[in-house]
C-alpha atoms as a printed R data frame, in Angstrom:
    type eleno elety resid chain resno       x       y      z
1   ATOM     1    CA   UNK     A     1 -29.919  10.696 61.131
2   ATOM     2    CA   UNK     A     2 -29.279  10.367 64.552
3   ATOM     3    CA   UNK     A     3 -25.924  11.234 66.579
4   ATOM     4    CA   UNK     A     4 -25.129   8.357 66.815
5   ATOM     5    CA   UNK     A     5 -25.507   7.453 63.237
6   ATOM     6    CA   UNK     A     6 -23.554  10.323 62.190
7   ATOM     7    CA   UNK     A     7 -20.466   9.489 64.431
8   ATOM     8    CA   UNK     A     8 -20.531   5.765 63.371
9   ATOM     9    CA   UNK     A     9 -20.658   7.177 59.081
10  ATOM    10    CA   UNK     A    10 -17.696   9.440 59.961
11  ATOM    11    CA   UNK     A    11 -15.974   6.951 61.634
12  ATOM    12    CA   UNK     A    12 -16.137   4.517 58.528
13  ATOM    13    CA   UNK     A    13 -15.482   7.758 56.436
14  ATOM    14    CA   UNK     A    14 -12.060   8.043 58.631
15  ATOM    15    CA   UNK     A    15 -10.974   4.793 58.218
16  ATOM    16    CA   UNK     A    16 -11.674   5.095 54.652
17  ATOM    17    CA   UNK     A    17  -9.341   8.322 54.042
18  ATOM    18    CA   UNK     A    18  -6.701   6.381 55.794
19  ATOM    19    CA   UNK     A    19  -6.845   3.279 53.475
20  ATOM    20    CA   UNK     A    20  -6.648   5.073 50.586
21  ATOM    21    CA   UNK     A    21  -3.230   5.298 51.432
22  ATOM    22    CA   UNK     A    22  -2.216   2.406 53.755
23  ATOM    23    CA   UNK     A    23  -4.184  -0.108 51.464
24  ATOM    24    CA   UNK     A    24  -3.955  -3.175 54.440
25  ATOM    25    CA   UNK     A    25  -7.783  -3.727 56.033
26  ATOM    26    CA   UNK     A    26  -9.303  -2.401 52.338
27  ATOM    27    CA   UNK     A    27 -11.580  -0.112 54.097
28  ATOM    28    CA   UNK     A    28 -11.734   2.048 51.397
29  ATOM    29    CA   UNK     A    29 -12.813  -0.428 48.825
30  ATOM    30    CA   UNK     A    30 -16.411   0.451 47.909
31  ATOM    31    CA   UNK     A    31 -18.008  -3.061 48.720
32  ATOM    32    CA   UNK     A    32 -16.701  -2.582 52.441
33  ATOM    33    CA   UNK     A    33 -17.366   1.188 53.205
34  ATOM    34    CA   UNK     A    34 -21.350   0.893 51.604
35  ATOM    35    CA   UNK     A    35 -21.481  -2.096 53.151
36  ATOM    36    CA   UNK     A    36 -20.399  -0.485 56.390
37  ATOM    37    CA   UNK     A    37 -22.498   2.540 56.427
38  ATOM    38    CA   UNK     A    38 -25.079   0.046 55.057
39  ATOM    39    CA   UNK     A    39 -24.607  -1.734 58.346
40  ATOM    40    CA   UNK     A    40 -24.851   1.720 60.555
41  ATOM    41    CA   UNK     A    41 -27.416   3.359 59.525
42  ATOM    42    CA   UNK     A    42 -29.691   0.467 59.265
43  ATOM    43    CA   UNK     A    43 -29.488  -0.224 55.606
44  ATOM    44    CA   UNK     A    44 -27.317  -3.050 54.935
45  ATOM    45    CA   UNK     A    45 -28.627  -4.752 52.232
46  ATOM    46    CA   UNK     A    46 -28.664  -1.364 50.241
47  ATOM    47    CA   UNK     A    47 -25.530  -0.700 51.264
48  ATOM    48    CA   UNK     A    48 -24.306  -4.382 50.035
49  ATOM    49    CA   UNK     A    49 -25.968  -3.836 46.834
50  ATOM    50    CA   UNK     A    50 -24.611  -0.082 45.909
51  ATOM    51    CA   UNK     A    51 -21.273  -1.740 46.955
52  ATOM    52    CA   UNK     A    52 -21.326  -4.615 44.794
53  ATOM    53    CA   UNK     A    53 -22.023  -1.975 41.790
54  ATOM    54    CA   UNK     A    54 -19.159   0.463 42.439
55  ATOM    55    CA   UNK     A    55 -16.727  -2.091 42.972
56  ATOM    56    CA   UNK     A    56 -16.943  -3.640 39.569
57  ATOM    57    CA   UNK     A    57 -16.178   0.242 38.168
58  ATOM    58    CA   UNK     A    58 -13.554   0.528 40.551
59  ATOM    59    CA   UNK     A    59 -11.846  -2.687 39.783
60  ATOM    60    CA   UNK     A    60 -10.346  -0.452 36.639
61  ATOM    61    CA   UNK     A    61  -9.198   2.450 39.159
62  ATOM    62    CA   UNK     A    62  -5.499   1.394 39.577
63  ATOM    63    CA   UNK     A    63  -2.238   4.444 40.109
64  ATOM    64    CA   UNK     A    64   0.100   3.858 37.451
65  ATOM    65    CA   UNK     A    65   3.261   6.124 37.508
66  ATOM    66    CA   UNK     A    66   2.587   9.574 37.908
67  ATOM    67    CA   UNK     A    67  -1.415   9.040 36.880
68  ATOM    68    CA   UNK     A    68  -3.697   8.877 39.929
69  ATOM    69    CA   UNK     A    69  -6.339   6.707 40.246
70  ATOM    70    CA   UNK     A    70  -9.897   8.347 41.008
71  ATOM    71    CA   UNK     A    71 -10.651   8.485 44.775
72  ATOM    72    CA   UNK     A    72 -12.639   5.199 45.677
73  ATOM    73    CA   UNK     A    73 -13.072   6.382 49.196
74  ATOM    74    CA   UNK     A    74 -14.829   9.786 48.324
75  ATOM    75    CA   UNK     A    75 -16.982   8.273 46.140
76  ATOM    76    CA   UNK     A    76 -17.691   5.037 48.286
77  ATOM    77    CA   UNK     A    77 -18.595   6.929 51.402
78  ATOM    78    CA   UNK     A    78 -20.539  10.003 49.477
79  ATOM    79    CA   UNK     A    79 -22.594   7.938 47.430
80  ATOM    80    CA   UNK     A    80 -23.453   5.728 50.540
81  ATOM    81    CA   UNK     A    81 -24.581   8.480 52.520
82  ATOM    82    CA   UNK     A    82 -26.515   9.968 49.857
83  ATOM    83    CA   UNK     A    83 -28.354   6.800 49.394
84  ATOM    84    CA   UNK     A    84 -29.350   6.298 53.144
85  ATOM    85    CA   UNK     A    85 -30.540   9.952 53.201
86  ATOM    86    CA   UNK     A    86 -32.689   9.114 49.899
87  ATOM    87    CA   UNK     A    87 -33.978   6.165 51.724
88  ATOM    88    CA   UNK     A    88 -34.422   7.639 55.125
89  ATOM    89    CA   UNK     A    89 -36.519  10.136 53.536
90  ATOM    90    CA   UNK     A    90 -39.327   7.612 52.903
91  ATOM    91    CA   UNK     A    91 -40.436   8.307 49.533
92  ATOM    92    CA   UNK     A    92 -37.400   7.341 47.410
93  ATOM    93    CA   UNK     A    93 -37.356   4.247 45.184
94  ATOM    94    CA   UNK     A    94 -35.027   1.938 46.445
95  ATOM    95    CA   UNK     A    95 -33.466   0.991 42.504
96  ATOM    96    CA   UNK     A    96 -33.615   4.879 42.027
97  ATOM    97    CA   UNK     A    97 -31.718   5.685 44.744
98  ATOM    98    CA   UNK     A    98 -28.985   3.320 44.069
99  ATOM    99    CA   UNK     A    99 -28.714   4.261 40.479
100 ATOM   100    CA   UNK     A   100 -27.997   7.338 41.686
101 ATOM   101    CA   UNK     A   101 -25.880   7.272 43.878
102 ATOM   102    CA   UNK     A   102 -23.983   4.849 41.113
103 ATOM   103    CA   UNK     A   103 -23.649   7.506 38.572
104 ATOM   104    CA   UNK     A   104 -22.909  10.606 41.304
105 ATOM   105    CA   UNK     A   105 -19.959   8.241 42.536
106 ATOM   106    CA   UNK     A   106 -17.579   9.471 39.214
107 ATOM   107    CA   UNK     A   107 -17.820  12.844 39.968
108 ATOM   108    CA   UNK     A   108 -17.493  12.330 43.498
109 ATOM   109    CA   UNK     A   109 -14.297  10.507 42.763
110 ATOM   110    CA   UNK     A   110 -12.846  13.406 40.617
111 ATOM   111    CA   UNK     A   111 -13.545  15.500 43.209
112 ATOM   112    CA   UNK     A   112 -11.584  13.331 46.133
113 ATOM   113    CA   UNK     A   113  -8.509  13.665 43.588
114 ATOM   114    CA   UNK     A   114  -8.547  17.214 44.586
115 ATOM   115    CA   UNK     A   115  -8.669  16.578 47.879
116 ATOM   116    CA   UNK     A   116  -6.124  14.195 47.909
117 ATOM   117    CA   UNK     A   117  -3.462  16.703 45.951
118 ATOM   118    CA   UNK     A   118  -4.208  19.125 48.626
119 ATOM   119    CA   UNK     A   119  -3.441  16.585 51.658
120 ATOM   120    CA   UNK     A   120  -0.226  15.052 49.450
121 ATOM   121    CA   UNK     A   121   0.814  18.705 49.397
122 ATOM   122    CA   UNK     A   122   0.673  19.671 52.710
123 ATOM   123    CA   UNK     A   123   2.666  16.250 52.967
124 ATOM   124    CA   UNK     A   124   5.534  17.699 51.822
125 ATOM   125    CA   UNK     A   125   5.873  20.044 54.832
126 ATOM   126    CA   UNK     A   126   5.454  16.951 57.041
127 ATOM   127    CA   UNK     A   127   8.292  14.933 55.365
128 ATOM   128    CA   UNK     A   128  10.470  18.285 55.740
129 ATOM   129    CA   UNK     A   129   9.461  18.075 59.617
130 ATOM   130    CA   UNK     A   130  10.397  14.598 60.082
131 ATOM   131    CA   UNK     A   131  13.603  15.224 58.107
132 ATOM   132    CA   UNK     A   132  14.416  17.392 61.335
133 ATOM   133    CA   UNK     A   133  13.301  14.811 63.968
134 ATOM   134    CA   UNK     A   134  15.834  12.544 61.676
135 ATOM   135    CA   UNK     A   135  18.933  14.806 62.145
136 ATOM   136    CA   UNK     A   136  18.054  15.415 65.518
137 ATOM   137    CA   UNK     A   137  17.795  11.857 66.409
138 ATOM   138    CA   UNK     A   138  14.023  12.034 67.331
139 ATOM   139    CA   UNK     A   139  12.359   9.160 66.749
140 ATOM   140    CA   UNK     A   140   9.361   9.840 68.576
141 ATOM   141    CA   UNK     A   141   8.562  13.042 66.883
142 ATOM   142    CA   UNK     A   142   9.045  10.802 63.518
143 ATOM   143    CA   UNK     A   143   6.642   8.543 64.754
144 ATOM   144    CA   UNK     A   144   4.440  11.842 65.737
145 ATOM   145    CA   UNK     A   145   4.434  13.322 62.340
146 ATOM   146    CA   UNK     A   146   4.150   9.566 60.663
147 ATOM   147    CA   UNK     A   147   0.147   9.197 62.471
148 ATOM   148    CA   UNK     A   148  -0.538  12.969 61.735
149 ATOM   149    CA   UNK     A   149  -0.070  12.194 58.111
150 ATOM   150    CA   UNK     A   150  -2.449   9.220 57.762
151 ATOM   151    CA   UNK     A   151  -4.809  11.167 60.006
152 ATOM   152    CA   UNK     A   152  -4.483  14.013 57.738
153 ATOM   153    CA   UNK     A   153  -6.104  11.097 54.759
154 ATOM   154    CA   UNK     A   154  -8.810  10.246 57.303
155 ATOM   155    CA   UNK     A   155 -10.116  13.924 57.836
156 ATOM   156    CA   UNK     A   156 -10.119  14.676 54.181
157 ATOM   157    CA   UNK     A   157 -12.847  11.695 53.861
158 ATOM   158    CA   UNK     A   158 -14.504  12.248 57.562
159 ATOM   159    CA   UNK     A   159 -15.448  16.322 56.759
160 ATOM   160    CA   UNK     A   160 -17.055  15.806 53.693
161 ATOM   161    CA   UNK     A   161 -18.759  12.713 55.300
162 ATOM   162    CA   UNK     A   162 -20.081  14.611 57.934
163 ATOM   163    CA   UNK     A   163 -21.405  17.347 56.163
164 ATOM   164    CA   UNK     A   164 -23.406  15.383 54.054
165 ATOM   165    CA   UNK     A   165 -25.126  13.551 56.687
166 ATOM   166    CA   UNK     A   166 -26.474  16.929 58.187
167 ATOM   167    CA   UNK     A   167 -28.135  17.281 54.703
168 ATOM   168    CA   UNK     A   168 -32.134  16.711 55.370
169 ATOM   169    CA   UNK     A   169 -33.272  13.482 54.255
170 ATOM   170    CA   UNK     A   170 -36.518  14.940 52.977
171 ATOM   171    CA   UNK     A   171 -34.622  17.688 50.596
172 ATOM   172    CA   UNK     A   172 -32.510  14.543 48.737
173 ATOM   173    CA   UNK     A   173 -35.579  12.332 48.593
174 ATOM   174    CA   UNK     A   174 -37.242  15.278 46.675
175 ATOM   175    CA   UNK     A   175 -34.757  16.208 45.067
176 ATOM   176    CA   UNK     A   176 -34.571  12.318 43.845
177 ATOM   177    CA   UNK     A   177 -37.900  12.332 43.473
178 ATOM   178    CA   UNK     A   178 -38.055  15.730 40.920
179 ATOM   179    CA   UNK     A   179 -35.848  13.899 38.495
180 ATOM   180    CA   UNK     A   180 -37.196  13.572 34.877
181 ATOM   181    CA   UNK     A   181 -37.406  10.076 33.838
182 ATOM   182    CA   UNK     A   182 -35.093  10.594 30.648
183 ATOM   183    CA   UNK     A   183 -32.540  12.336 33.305
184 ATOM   184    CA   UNK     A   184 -33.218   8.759 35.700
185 ATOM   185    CA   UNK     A   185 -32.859   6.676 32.682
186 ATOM   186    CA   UNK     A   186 -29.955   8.168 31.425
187 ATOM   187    CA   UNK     A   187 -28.014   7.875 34.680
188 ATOM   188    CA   UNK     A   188 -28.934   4.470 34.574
189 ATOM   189    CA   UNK     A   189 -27.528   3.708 31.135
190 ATOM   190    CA   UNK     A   190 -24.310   5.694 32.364
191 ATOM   191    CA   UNK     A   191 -23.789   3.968 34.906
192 ATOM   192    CA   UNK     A   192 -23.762   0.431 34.029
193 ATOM   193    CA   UNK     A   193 -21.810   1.914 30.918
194 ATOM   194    CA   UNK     A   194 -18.993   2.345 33.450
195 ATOM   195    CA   UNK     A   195 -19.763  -0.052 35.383
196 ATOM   196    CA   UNK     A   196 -18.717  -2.636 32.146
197 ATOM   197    CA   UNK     A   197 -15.686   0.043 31.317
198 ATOM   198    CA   UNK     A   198 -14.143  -0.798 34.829
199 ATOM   199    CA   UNK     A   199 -14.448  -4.234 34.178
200 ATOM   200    CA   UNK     A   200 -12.554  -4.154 30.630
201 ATOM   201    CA   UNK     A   201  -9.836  -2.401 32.075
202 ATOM   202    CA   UNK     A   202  -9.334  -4.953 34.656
203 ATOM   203    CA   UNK     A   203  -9.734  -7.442 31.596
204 ATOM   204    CA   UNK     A   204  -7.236  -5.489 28.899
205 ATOM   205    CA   UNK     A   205  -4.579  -5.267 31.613
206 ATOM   206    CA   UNK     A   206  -5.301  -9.438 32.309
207 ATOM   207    CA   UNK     A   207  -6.019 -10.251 28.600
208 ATOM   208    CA   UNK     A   208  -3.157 -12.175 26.444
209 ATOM   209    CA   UNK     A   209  -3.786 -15.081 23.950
210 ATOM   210    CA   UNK     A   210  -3.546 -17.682 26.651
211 ATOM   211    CA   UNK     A   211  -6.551 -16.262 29.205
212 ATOM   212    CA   UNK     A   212  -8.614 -15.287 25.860
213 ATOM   213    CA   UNK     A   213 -10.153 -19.003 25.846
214 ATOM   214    CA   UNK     A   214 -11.274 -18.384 29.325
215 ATOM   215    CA   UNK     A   215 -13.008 -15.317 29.259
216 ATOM   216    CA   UNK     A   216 -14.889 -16.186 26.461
217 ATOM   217    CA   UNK     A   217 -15.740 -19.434 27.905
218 ATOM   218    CA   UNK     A   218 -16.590 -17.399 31.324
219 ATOM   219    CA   UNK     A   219 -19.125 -15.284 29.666
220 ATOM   220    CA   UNK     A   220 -20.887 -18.193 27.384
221 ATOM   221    CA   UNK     A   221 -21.026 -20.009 30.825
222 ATOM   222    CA   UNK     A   222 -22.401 -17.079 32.573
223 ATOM   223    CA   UNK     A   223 -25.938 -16.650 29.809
224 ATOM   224    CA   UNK     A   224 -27.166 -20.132 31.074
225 ATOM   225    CA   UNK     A   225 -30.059 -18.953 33.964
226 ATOM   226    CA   UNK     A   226 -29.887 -22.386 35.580
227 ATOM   227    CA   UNK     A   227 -25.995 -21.565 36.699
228 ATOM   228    CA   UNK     A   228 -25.756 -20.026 39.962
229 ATOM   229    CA   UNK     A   229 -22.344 -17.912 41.098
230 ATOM   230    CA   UNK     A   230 -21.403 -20.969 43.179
231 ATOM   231    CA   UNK     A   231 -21.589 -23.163 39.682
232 ATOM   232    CA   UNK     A   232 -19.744 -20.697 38.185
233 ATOM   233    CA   UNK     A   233 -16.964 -20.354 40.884
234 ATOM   234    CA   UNK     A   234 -16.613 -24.196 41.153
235 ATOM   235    CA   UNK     A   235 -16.326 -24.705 37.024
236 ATOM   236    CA   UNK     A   236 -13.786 -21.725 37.291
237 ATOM   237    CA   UNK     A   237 -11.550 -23.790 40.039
238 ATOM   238    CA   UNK     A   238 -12.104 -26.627 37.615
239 ATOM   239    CA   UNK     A   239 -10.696 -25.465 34.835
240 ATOM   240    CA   UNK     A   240  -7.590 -23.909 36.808
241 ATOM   241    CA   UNK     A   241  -6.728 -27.352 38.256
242 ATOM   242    CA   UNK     A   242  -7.132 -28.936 34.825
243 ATOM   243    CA   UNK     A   243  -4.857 -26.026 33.010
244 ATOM   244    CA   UNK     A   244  -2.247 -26.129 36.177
245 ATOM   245    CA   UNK     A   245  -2.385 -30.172 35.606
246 ATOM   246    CA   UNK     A   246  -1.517 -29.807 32.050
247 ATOM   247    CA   UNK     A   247   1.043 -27.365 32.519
248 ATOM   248    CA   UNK     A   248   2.947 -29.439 35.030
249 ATOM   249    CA   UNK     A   249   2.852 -32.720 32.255
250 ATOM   250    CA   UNK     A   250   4.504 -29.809 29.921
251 ATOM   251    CA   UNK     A   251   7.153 -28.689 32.077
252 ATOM   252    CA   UNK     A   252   7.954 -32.588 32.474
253 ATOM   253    CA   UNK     A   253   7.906 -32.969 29.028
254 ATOM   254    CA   UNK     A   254   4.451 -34.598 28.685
255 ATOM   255    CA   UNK     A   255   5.841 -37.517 26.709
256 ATOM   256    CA   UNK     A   256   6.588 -35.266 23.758
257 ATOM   257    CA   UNK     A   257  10.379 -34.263 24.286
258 ATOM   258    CA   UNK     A   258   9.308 -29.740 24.993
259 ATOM   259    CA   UNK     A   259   7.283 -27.188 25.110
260 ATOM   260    CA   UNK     A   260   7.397 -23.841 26.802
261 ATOM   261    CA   UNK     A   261   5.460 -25.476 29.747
262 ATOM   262    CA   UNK     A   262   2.303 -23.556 28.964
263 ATOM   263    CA   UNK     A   263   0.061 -26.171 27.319
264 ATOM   264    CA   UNK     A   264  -2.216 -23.386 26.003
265 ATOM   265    CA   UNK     A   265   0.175 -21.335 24.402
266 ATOM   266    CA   UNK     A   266   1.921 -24.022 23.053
267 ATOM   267    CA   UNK     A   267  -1.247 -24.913 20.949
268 ATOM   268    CA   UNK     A   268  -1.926 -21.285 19.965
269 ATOM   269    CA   UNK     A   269   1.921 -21.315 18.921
270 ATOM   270    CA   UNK     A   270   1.617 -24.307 17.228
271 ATOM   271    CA   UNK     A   271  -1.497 -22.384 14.811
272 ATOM   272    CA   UNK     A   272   0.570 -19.537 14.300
């Protein structure tokens, strides 16, 4: 890679860091950041394509209470990098590198957990700090400690990113290249495995009697070949207007004197 290359991936990488935790421009989302160090390094269509992949697993990847979600950030900007060094290299399949880089994105993401306990530690000492700009009535030096916190997210994702890019692109394209088939093949199967497991998750926390009818409908709809995603997307805004149409005539009593103003679940009701 060259400089310039490098500063542009760590750049990404710091925005990334920092969205993990401000969550506003979705930098950190793995469509954007592959699809931004894609874009810099001259493989954007690889990077669009590894992007697409990760974000269906990390549609699943949500902080609930005290449980922390796996680090989309690491894992988007890692796995990117390691793919353009696979491709840079000249020898590397382009569906073997991306399957790859798929399956090495979970462990990269258990690893940015780590990283992100140690920066949410040394957070603690920062809130003390601006506890004493508070009592002291400094609201510059909140403001101070405030950026070097967020900065403090950005570095945790920029270091690693930068030391992977000063990897050789030949010794990842061999190494690439050395895997077994049954090893390729199984990281394959692994990783549209999770792939489909961040998808249910997004479905089981969606999923109630009423949206049932839909998904199955969704997936029939989905088998024909002849459909493209436009189809798809315009039979899906069909079907919305249609159910928000007949839930309006329910809430106005649809000539039938009630209902619970969901059409849907008043039939399901009704077979119960």
């Amino acid at each position: 890679m060259t400089p310039i290359t490098i500063a542009l991936i760590v750049i990404v990488a710091f925005l990334a860091g920092m969205e993990g935790i401000l969550d506003e421009f979705e930098f950190h989302q793995p469509l954007v950041a592959c699809t931004l160090i894609g874009l810099v390094s001259g493989h954007l269509q690889e990077g669009i394509l590894l992007g697409g992949q990760l974000q269906m697993i990390a549609l699943g990847w949500a902080n609930i209470g005290a449980a922390v979600a796996p680090d989309a950030a690491l894992a988007s900007v890692a796995s990117a990098i390691i793919m353009v060094l696979a491709l840079n290299g000249g020898n590397a399949d382009v569906s073997n590198a991306i399957t790859t880089s798929v399956a090495l994105a979970i462990p990269l993401s258990v690893a940015g957990l780590f990283l992100t306990m140690i920066c949410r530690t040394l957070a603690t000492g920062i809130v003390h700090a601006m506890d004493a700009c508070a009592e002291k009535g400094d609201f510059k030096g909140i403001e101070v400690w405030q950026v070097v916190a967020i900065c403090m997210q950005g570095v945790r994702i920029a270091i690693p990113a930068a030391l992977l890019c000063v990897i050789p692109d030949s010794a990842v394209t061999n190494a690439l290249n050395a895997m077994p088939a049954w090893l390729a093949g199984g990281m394959a199967v692994g990783g549209g495995m999770v792939a489909a497991v961040g998808y249910a998750m997004v479905i089981n926390m969606m999923a109630t009697k009423e949206t049932w009818p839909f998904f199955i409908l969704g997936f029939v709809l989905a088998a024909i070949s002849q459909l493209t995603l436009i189809a798809l997307g315009l039979i899906g805004i069909s079907l919305a207007l249609v159910y928000l149409g007949l839930k309006d005539m329910a809430k106005q009593g649809g000539g039938n004197g009630g209902g619970s103003g969901d059409p849907l679940g008043d039939i399901l009701n009704d077979y119960e």
